[in-house]
N, CA, C and O of each residue as an XYZ file, in Angstrom:
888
protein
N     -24.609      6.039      0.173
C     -23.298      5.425     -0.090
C     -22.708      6.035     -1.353
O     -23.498      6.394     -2.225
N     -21.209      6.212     -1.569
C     -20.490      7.263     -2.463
C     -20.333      6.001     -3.267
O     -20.079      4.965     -2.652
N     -20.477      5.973     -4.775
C     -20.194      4.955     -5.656
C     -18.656      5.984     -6.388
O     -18.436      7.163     -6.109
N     -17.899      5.212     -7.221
C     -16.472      5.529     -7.197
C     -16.688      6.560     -8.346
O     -17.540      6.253     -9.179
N     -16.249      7.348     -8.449
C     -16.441      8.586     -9.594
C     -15.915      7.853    -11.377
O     -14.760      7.760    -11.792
N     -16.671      7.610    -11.809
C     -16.473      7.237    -13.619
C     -16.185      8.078    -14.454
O     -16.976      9.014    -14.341
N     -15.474      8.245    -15.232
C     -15.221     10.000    -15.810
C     -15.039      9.265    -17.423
O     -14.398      8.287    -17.808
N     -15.809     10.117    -18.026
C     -15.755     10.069    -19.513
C     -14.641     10.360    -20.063
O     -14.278     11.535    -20.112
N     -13.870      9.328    -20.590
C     -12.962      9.769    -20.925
C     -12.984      9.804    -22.766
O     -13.757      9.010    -23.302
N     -12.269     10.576    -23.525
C     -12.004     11.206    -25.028
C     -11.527     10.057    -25.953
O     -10.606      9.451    -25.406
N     -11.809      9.607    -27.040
C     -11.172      8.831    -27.626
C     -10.038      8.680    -27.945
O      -9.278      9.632    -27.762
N      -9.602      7.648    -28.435
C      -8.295      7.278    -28.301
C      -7.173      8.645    -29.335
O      -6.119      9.276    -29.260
N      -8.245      8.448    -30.126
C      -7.362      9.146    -31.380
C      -7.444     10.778    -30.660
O      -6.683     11.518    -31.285
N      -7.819     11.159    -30.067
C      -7.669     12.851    -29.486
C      -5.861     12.946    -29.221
O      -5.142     13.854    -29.639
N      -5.582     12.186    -28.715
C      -3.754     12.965    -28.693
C      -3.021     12.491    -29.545
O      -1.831     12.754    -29.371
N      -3.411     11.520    -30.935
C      -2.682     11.856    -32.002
C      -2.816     12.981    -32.899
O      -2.153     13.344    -33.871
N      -3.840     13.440    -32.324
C      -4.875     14.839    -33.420
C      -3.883     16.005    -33.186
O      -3.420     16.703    -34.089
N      -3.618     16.128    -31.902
C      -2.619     16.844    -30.618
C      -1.592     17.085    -31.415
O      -1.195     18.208    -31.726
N      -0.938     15.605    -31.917
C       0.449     15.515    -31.983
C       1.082     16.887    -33.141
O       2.262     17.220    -33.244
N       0.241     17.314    -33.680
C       0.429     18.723    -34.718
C       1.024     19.597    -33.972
O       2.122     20.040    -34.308
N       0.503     19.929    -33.019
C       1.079     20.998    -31.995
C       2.256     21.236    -31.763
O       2.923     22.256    -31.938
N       2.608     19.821    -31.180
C       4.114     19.992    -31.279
C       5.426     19.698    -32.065
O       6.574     19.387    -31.749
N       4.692     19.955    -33.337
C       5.554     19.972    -34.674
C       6.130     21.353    -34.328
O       5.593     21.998    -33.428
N       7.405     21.946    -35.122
C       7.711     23.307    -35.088
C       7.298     23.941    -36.175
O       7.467     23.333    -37.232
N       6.706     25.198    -36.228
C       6.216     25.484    -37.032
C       7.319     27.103    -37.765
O       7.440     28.286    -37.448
N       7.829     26.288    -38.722
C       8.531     27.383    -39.877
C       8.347     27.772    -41.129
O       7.597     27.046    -41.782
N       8.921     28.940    -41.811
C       8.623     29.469    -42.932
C       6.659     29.936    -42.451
O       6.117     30.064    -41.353
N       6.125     30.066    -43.868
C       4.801     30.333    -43.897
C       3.760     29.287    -43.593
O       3.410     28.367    -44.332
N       3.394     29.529    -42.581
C       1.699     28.828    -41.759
C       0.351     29.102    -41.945
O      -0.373     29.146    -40.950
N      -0.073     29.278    -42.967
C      -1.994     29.792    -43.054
C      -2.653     29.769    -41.594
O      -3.145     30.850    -41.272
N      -2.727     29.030    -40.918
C      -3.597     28.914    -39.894
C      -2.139     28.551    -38.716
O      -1.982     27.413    -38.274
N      -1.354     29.512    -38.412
C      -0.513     29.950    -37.621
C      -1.068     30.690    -36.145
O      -0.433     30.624    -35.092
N      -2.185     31.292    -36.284
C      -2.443     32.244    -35.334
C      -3.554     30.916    -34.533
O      -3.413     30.632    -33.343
N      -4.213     30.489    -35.089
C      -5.060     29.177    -34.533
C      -4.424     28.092    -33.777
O      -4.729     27.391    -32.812
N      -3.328     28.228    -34.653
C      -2.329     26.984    -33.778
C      -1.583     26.959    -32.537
O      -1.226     25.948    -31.933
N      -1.310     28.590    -32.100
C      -0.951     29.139    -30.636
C      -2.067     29.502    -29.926
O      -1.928     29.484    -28.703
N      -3.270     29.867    -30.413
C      -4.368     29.757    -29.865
C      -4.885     28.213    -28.727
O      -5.384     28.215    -27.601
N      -4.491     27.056    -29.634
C      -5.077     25.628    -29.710
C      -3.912     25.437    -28.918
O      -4.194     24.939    -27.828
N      -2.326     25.729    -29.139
C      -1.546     25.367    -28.028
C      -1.712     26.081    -26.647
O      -1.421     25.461    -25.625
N      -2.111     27.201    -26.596
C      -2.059     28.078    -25.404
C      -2.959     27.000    -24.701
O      -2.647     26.587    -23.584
N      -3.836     26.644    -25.214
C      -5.399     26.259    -24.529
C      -4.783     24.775    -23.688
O      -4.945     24.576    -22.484
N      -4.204     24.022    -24.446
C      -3.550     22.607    -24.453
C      -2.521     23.044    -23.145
O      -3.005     22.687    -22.071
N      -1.447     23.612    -23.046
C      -0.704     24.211    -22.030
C      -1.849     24.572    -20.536
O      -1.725     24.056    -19.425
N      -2.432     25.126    -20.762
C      -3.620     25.724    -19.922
C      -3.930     24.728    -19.279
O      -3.643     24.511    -18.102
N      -4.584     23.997    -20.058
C      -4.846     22.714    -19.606
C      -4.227     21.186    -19.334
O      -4.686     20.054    -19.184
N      -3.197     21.684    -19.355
C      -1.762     20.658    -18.337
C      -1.423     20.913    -17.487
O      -1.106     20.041    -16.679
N      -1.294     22.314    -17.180
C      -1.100     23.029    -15.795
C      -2.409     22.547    -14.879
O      -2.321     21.939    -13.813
N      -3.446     22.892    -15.433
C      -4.415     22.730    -14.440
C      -4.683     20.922    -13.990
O      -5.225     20.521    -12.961
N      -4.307     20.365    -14.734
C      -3.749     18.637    -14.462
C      -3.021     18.507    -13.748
O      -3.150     17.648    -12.876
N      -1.987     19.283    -13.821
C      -1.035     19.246    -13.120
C      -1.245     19.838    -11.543
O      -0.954     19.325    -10.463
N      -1.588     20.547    -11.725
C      -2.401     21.476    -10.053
C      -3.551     20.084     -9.084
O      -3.666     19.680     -7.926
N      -4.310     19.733    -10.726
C      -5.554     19.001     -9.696
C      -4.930     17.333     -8.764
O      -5.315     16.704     -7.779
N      -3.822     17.192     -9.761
C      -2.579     16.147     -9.359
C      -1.849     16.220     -8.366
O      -1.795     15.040     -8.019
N      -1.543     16.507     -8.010
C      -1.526     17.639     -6.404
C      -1.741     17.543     -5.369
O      -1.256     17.207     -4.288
N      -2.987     18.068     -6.045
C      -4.076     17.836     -4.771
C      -4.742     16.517     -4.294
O      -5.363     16.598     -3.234
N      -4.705     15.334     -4.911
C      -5.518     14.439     -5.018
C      -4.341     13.702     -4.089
O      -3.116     13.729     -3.970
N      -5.644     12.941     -3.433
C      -5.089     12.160     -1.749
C      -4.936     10.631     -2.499
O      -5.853     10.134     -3.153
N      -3.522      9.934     -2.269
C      -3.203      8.721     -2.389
C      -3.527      7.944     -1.218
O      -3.225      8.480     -0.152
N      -4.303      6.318     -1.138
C      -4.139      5.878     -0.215
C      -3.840      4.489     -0.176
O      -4.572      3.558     -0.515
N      -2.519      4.448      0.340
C      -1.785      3.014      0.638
C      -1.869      2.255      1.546
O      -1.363      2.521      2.636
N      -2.627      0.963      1.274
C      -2.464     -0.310      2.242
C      -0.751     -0.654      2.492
O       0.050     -1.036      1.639
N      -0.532     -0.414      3.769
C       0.265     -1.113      4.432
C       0.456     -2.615      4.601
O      -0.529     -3.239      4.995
N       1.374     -3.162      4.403
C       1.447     -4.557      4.709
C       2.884     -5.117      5.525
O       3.791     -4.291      5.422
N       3.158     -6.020      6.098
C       4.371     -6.510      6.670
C       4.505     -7.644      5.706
O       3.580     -8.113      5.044
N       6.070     -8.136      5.692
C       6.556     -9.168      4.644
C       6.003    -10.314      4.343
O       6.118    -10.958      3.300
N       4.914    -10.742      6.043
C       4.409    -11.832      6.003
C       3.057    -12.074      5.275
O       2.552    -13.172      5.042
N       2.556    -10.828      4.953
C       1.357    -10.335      4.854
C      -0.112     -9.592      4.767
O      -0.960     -9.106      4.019
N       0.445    -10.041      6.808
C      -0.250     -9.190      7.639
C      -0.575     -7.973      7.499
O       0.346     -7.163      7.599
N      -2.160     -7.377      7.187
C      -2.119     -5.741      6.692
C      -1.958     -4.827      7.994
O      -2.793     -5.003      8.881
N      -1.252     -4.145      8.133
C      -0.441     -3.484      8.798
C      -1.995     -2.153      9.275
O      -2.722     -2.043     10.263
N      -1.905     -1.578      8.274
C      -2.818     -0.551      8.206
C      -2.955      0.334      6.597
O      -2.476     -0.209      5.602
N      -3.639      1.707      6.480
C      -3.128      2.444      5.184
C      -2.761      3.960      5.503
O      -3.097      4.601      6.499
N      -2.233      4.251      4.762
C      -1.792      6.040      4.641
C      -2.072      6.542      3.651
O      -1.898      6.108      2.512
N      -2.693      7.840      4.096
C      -2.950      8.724      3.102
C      -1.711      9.734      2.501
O      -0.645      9.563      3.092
N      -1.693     10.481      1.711
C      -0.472     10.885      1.748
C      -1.018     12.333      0.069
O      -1.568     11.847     -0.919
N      -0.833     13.345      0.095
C      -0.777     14.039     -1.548
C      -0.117     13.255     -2.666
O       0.860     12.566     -2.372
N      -0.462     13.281     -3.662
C      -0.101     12.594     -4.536
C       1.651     13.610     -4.930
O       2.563     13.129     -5.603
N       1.665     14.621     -4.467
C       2.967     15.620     -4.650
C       4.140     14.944     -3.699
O       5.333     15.244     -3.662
N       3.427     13.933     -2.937
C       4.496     13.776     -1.224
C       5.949     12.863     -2.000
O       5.929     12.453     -3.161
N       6.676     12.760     -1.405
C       8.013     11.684     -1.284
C       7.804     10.199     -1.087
O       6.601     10.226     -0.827
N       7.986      9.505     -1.056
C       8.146      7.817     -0.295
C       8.814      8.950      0.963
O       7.793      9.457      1.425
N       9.636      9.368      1.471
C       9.872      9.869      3.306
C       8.899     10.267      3.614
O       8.696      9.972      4.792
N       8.151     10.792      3.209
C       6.829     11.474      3.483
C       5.779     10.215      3.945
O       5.132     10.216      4.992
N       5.764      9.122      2.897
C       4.636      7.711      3.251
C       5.727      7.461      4.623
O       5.239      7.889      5.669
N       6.718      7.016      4.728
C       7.387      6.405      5.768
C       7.252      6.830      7.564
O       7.253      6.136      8.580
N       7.119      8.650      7.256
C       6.772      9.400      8.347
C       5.724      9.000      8.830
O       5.691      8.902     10.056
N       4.492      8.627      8.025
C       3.063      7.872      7.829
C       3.170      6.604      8.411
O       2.319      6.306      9.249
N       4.128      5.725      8.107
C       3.814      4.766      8.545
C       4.366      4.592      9.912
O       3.772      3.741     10.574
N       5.112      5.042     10.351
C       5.762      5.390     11.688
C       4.412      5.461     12.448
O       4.362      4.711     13.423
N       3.537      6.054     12.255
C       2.312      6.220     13.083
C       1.471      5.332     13.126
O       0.404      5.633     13.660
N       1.659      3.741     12.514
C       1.061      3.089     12.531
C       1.592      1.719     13.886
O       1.019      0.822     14.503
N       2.728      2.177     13.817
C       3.506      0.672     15.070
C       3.898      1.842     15.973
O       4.008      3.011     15.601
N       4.183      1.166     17.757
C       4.743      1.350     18.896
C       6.215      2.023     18.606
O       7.057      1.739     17.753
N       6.207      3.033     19.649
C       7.426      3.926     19.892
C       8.644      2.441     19.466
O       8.398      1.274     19.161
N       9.907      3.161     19.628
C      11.191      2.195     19.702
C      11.190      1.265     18.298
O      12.053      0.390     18.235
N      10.298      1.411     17.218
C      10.603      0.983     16.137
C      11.005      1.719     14.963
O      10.527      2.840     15.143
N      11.727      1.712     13.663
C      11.696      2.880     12.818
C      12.012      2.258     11.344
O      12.975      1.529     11.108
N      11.017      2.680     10.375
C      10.677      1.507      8.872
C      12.684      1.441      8.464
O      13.541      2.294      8.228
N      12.668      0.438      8.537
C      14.255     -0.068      7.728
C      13.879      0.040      6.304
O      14.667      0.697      5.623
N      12.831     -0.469      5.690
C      12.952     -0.939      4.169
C      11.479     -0.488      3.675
O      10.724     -0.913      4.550
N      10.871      0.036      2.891
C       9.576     -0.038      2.221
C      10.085     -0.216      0.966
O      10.962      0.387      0.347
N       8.989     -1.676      0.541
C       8.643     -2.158     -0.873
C       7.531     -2.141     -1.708
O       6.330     -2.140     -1.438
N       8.066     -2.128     -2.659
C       6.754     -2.391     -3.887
C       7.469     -2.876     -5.015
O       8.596     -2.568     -5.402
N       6.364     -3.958     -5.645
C       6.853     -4.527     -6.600
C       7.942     -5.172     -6.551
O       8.471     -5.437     -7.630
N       8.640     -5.643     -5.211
C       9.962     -6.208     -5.649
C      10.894     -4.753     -4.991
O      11.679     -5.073     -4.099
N      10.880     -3.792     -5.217
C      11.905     -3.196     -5.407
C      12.306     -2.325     -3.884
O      11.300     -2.555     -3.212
N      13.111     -1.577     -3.126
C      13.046     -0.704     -2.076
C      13.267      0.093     -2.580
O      14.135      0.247     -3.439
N      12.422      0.911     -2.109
C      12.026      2.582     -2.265
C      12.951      3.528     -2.136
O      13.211      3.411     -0.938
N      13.541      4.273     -2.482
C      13.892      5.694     -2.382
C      13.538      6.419     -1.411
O      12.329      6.608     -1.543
N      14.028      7.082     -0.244
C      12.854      8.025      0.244
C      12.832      9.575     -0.679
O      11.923     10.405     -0.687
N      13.957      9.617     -1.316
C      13.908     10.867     -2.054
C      13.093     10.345     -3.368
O      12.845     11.207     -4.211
N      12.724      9.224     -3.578
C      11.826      9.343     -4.954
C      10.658     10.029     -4.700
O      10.399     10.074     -3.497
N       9.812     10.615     -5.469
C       8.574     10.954     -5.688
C       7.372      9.639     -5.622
O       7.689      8.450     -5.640
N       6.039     10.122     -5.547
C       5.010      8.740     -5.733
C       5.049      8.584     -7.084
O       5.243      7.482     -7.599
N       4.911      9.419     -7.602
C       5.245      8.885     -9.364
C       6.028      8.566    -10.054
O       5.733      8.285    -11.216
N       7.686      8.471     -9.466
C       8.544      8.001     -9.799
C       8.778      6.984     -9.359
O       9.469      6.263    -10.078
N       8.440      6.547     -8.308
C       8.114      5.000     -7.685
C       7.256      4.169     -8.037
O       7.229      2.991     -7.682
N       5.999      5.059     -9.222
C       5.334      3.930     -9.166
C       3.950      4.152     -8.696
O       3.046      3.878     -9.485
N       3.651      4.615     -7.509
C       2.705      4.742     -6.726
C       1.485      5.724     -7.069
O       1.404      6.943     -7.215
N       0.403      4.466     -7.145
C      -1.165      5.164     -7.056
C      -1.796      4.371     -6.433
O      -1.695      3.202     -6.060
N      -2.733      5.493     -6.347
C      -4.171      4.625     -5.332
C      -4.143      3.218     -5.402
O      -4.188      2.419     -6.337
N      -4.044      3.100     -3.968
C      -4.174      1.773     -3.939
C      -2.963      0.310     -4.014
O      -3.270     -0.863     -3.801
N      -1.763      0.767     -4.328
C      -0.410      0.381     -4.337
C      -0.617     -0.156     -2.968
O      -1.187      0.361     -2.007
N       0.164     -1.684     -3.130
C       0.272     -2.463     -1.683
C       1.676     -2.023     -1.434
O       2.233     -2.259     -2.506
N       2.561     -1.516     -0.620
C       3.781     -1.507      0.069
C       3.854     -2.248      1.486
O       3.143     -2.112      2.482
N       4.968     -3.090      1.239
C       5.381     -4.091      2.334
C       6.364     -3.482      3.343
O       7.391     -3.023      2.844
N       6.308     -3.447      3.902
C       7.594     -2.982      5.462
C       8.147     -3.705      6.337
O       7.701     -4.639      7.004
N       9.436     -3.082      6.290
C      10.105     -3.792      7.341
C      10.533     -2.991      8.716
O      10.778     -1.838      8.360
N      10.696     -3.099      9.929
C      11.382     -2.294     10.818
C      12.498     -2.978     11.658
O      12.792     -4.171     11.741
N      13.010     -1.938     12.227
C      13.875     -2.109     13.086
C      13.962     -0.974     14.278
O      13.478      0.149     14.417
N      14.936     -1.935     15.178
C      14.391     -0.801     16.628
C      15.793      0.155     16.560
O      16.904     -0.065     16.077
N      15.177      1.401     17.323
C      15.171      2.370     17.412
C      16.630      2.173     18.494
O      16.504      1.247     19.295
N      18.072      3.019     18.578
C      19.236      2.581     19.165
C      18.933      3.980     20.027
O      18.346      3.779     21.090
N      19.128      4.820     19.837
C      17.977      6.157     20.298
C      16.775      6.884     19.991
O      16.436      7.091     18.826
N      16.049      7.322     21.089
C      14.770      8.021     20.973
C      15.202      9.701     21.529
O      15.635     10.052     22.626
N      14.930     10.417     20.459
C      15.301     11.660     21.327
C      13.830     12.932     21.070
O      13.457     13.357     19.976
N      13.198     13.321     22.545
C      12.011     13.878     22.677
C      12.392     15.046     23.130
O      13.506     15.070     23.652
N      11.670     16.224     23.076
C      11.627     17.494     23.664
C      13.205     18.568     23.689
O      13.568     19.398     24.522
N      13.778     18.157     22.564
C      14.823     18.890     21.842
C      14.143     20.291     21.664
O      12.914     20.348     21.616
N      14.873     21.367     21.569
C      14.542     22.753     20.974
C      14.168     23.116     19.819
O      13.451     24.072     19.522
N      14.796     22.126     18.958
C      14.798     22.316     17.499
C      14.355     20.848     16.952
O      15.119     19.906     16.745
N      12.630     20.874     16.723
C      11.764     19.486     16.659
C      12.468     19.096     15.146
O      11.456     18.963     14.458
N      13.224     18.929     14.560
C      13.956     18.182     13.847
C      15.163     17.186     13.990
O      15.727     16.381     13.250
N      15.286     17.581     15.180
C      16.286     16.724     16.258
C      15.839     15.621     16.793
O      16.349     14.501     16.742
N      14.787     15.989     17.354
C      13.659     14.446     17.956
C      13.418     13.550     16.792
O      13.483     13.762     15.582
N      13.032     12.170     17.698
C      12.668     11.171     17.021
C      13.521      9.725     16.944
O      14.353      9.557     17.836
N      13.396      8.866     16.119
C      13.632      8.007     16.654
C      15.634      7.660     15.328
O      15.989      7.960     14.188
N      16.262      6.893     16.565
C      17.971      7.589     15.698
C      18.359      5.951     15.560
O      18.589      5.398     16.635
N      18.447      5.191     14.446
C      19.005      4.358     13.893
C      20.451      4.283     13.553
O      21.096      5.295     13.279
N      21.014      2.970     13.571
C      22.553      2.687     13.705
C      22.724      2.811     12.264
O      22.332      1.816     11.655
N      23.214      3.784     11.520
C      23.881      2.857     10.343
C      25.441      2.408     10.044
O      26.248      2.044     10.900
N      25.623      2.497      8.930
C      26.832      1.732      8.555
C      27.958      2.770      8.536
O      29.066      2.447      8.106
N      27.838      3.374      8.756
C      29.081      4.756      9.030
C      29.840      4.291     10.167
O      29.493      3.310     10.826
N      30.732      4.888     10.376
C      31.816      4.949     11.695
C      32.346      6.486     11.642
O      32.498      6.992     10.531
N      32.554      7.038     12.495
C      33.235      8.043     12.682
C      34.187      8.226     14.255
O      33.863      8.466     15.418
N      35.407      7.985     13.589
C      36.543      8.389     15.041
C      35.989      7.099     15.683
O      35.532      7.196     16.822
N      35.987      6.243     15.240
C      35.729      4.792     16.171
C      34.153      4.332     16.606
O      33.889      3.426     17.396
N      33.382      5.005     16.043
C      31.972      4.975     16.735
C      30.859      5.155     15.735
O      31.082      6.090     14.965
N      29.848      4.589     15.553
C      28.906      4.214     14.783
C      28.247      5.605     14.826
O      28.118      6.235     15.876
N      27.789      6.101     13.476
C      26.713      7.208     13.416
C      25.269      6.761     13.276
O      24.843      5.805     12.628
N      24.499      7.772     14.119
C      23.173      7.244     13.889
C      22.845      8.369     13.282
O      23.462      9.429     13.174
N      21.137      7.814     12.647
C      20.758      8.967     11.768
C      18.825      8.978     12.565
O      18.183      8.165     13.228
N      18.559     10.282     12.039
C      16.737     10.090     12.393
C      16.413     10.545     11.260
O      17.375     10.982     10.629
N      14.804     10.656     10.432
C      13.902     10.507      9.491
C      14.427     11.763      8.682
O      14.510     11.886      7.460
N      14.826     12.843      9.878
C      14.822     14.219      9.453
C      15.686     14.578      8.790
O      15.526     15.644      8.196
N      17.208     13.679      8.587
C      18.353     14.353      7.889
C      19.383     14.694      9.382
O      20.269     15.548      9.345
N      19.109     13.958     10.504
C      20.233     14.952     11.550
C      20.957     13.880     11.647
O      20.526     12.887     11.060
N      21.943     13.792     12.223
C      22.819     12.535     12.338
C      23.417     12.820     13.731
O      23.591     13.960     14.160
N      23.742     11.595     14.457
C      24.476     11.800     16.192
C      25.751     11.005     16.165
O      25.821      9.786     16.008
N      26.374     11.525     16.272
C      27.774     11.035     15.690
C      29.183     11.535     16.349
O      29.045     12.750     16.487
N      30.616     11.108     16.869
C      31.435     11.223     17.360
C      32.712     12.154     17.033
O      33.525     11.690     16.234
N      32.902     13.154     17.464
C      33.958     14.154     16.905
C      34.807     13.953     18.198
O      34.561     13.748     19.387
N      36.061     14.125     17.322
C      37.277     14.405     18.159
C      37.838     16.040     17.764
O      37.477     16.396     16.642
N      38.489     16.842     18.373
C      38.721     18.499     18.116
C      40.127     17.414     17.739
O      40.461     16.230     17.786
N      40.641     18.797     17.339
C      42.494     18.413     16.912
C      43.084     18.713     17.929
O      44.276     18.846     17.653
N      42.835     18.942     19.252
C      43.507     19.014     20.062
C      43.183     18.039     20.656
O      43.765     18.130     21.737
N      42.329     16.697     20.632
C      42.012     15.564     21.055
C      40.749     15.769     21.832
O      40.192     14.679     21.964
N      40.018     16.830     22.450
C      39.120     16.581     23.290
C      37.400     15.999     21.777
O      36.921     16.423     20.726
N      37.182     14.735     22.860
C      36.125     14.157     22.170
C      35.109     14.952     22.287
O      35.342     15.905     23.031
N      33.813     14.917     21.725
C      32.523     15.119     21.835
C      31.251     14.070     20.965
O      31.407     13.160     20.151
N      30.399     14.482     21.371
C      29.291     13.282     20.550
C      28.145     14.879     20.233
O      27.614     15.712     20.968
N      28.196     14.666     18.924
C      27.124     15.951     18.065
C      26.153     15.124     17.560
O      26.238     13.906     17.398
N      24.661     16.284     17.174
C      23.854     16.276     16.779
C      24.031     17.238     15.832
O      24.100     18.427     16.143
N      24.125     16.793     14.538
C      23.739     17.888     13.526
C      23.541     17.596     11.960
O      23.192     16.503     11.513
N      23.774     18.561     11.314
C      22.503     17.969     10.265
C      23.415     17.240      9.313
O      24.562     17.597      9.043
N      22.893     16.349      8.906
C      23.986     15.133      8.002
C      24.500     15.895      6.690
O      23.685     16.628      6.128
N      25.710     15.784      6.194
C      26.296     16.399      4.759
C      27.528     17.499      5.263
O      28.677     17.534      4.821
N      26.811     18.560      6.541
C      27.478     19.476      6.947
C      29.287     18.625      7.014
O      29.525     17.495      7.438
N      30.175     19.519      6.510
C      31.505     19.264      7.067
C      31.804     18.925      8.912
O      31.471     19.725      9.787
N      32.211     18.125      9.075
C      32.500     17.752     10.680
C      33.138     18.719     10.739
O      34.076     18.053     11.177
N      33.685     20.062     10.702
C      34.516     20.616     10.976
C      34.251     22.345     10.918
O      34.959     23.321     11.166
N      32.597     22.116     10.373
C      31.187     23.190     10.148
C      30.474     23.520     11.136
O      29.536     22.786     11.448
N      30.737     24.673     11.850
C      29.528     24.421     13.157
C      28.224     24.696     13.145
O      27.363     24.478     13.997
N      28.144     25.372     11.721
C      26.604     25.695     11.210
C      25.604     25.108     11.265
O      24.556     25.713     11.490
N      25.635     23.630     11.059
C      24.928     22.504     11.029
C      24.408     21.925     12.269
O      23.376     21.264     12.390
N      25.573     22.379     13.522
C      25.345     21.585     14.366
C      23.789     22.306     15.712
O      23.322     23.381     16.088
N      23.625     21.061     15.898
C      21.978     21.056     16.816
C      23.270     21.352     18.941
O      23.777     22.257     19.604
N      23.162     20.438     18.955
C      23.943     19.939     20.643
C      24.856     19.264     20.408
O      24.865     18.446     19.489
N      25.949     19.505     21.315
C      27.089     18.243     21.547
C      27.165     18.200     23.133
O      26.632     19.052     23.844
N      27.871     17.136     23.597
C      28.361     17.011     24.849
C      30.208     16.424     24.572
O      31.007     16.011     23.730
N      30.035     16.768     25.917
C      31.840     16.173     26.228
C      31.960     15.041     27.056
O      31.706     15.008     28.260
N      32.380     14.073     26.319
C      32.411     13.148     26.758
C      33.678     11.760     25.660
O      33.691     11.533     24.450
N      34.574     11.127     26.846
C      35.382     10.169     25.814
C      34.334      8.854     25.682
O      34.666      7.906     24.971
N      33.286      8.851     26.273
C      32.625      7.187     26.285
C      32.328      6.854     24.610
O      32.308      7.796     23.818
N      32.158      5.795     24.261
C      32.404      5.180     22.801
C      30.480      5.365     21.933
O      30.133      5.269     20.756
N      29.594      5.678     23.341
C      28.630      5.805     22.589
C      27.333      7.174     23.451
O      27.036      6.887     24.610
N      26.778      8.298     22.960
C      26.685      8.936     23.449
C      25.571      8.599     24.911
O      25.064      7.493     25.096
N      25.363      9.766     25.806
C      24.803      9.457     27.381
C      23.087      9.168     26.783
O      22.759      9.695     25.719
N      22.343      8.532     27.356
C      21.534      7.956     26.669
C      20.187      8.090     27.920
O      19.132      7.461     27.842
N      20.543      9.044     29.016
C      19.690      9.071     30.150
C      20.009     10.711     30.598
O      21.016     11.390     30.395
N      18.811     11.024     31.244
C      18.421     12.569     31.052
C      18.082     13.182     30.159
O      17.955     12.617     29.072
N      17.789     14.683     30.310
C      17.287     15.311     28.943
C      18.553     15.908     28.401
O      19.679     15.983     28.893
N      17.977     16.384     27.053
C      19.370     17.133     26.361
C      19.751     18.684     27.171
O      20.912     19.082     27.263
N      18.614     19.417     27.698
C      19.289     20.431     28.588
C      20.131     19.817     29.613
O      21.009     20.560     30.054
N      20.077     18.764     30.043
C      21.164     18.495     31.137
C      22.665     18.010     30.610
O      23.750     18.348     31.084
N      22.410     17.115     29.486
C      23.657     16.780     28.856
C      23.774     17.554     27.982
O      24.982     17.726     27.817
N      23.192     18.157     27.284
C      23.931     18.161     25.891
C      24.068     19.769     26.303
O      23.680     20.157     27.405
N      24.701     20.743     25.240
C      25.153     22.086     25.260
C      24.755     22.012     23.749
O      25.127     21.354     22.778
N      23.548     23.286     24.070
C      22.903     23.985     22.820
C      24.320     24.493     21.830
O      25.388     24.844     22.332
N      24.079     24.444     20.526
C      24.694     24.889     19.878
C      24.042     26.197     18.778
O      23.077     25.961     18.052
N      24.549     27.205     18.795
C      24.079     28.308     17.612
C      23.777     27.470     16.608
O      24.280     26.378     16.345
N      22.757     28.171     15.963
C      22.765     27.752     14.519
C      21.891     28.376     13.430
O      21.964     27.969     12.271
């Protein structure tokens, strides 16, 4: 059986000893050449903290609001909160997709970092979900798939959805009036075709939601 690793750690007073270092050092220094020596070494050895930090596997108990432990995820200590969320997706049934992850009170960022959130070994995060308004599988471009939530947008009369990845499915009208319903990547200008994944033609208020995308939709360059 693995007992938990104990590491000796330096007395307290070692990084006030430090704190010399990063004084600036002007005019005449006697022991000048020792002191970039002692900083090089100190640098050296933040990087490599910084590297072994990295690497080291976080693992979060899952929980739901009520309690209930859900499950845990592992995740690099380098990953995102989107990164835990992708994680937890693999823990519940298709047709659901995390609305909210908490800790401490607070909802998460998915663009925060684990260390800007907060998060180490062992951090309880609570979840919430909601179902899934589309599921889209076996797209060309696997950043397209997955599961596409309603949010609070409207565009040209019609609700945009978004998936985990950054793509958004959403309603364009041309200026000559003919409608379409696109897939493409959220931020792009509606009016950018660079961005875009598939569209179809169609005036209905919400896009075709049966067959595959080779049958409805029309690949777009990109």
């Amino acid at each position: 059986m693995t007992s938990p690793m104990e590491l000796a750690l330096p007395g307290e007073g070692v990084l006030a000893e430090l704190e010399v270092l990063a004084q600036p050092m002007s005019g005449e220094v006697p022991n000048r050449c020792d002191v970039n020596k002692l900083r090089s070494a100190v640098l050296d050895l933040a990087a490599r903290i910084a590297r072994v930090q990295e690497e080291e596997i976080v693992k979060l108990p899952i929980r739901l609001l009520s309690g209930a432990e859900l499950g845990r995820v592992e995740v690099p200590r380098k990953a995102q909160v989107a990164d835990v969320i992708n994680e937890v997706h693999h823990l519940v049934e298709e047709g659901k997709a995390v609305s909210k992850l908490v800790f401490d009170g607070n909802i998460l960022e998915e663009s925060s970092s684990l260390t800007d959130a907060g998060l180490d070994y062992g951090a309880v995060l609570n979840v919430t979900f909601e179902p899934c308004a589309y599921r889209v599988q076996g797209a060309g471009r696997e950043e397209v798939n997955g599961c596409y939530t309603k949010t609070s947008r409207v565009e040209n009369g019609a609700p945009v959805f978004a998936n985990r990845n950054g793509i958004i499915l959403f309603r364009y009208i041309m200026r000559r009036g003919t409608p379409y319903w696109y897939f493409t990547q959220d931020g792009h200008p509606a009016d950018d075709s660079k961005g875009d994944y598939y569209r179809v033609q169609t005036a209905a208020e919400s896009p075709p939601s049966d067959g595959c995308l080779s049958k409805w939709w029309e690949s777009r360059p990109f």
